[in-house]
C-alpha positions as CSV (number, residue, x, y, z in Angstrom):
1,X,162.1,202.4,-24.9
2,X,159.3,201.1,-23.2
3,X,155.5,201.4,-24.3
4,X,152.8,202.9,-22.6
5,X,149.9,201.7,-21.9
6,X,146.7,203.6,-23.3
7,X,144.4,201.3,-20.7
8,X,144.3,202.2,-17.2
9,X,141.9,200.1,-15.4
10,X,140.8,199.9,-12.1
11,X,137.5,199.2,-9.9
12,X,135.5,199.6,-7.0
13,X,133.9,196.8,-4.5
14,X,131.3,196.7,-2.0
15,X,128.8,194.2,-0.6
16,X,126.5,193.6,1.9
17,X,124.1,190.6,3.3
18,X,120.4,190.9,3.1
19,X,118.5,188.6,5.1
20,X,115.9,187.7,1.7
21,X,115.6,185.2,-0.8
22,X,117.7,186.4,-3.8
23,X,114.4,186.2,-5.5
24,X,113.1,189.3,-3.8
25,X,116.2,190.8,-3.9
26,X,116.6,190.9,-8.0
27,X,112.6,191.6,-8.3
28,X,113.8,195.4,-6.0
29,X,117.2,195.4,-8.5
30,X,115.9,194.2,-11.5
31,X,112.7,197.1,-11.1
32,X,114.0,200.0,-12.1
33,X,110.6,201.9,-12.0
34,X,110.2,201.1,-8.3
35,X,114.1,202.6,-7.3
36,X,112.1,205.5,-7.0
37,X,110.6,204.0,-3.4
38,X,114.3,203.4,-2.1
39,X,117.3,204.4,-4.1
40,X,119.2,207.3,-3.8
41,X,122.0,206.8,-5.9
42,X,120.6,205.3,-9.4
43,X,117.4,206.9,-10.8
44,X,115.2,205.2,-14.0
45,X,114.6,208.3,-16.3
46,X,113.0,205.8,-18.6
47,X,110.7,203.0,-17.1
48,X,109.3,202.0,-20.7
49,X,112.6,200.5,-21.5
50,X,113.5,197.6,-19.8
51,X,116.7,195.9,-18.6
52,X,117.3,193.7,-21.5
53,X,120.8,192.6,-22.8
54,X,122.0,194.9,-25.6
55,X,119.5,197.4,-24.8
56,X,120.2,200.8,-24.1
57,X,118.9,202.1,-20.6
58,X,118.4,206.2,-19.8
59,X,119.3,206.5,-16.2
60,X,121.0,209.2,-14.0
61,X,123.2,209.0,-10.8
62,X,123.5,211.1,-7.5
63,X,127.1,210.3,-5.8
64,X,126.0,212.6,-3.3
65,X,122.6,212.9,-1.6
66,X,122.1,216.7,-2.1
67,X,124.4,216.9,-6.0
68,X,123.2,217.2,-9.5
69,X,122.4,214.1,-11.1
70,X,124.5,212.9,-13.6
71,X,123.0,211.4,-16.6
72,X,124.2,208.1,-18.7
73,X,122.9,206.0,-21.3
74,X,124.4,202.5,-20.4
75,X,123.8,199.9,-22.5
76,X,122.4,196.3,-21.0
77,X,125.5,193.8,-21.0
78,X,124.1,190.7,-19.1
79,X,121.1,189.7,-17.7
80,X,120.6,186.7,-15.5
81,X,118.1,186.6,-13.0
82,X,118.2,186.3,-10.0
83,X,121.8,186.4,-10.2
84,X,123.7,188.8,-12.4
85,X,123.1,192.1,-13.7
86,X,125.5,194.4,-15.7
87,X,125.8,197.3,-18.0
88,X,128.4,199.6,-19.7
89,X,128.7,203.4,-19.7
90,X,131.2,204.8,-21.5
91,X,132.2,208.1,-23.8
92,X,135.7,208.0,-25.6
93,X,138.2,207.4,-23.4
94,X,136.4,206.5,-19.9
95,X,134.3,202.9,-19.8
96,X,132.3,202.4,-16.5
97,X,130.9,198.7,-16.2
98,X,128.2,198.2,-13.5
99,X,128.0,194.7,-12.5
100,X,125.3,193.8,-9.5
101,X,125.6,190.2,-8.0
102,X,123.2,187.9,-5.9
103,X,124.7,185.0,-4.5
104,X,122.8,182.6,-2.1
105,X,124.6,182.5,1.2
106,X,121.5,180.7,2.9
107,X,118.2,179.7,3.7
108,X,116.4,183.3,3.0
109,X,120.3,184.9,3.2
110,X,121.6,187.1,-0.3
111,X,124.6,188.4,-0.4
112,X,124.5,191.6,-2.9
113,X,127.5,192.4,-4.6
114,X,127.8,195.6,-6.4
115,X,131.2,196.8,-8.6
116,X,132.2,199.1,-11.1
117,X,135.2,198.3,-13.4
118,X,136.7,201.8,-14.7
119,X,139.1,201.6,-18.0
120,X,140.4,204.0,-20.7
121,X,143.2,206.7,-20.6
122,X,140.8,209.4,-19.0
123,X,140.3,207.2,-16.1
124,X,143.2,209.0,-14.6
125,X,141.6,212.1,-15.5
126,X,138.5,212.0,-13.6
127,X,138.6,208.6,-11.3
128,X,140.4,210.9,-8.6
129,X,137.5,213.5,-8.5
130,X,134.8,210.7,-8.0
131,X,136.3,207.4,-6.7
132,X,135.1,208.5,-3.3
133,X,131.9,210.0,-3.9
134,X,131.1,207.0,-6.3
135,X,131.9,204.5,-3.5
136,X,130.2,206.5,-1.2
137,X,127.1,206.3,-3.5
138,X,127.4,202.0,-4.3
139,X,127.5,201.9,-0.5
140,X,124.5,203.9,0.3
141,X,122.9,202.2,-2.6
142,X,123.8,198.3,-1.0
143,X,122.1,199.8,2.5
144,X,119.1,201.2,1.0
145,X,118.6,197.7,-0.6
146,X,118.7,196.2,2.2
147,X,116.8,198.2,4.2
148,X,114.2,198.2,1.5
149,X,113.9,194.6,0.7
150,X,114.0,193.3,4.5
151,X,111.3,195.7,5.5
152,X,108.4,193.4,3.5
């Protein structure tokens, strides 16, 4: 007889290049009071706590411009400026890990890497309802960024 696996995992991808120093581009990222000025997607409901590792966050998500938000309470699982930034979001049975990359591609060139790794055995629950809307949303997000972050 052959086990099954309790763990489905899978994940989403998307990146983009912004034409700014990866400094500037973690200070807009790293800011979760300012997302207010440019982010659609992820929203601070909490701007007294910061991003530090092992702390929890409050924050809420729009997948689509004009839905409810849904909220989480990630908590902080790296923090490496101007280069990595990650959390975990999870109840029993579904874990979402957010994981935002800078990587210096050249002189005043970032290239901004945002993905979400999904795992537990309600993955295949509700991945199917939001996997496009989610991706969707990380896309939006990347373009806001940019758009953001290139226009000072």
């Amino acid at each position: 007889m052959r086990k099954r696996s309790t763990l489905f995992q899978t994940s989403l991808y998307t990146e983009i290049v912004i034409n700014a120093p990866k400094q500037r581009v973690w200070q807009a990222l790293f800011q979760k009071d300012q997302w207010k000025h440019w982010n659609t997607f992820l929203y601070d409901c909490d701007s007294k706590v910061p991003f530090r590792q092992g702390q929890e966050v409050f924050l809420s998500l729009r997948r689509l411009p004009h839905e409810d938000e849904t909220e989480i309470e990630p908590v902080v699982t790296q923090v490496q400026p101007h280069v990595c930034l990650s959390w975990v979001a999870s109840i029993p049975g579904f874990r979402n890990e957010y994981v935002f990359e800078l990587q210096e591609i050249g002189r005043g060139r970032t290239q901004y890497i945002h993905k979400n790794y999904y795992s537990g055995f309600l993955t295949r629950v509700f991945l199917p309802f939001i996997r496009g809307d989610e991706q969707r949303g990380n896309q939006r997000m990347a373009r806001e960024l940019k758009r953001y972050v290139e226009s000072f």
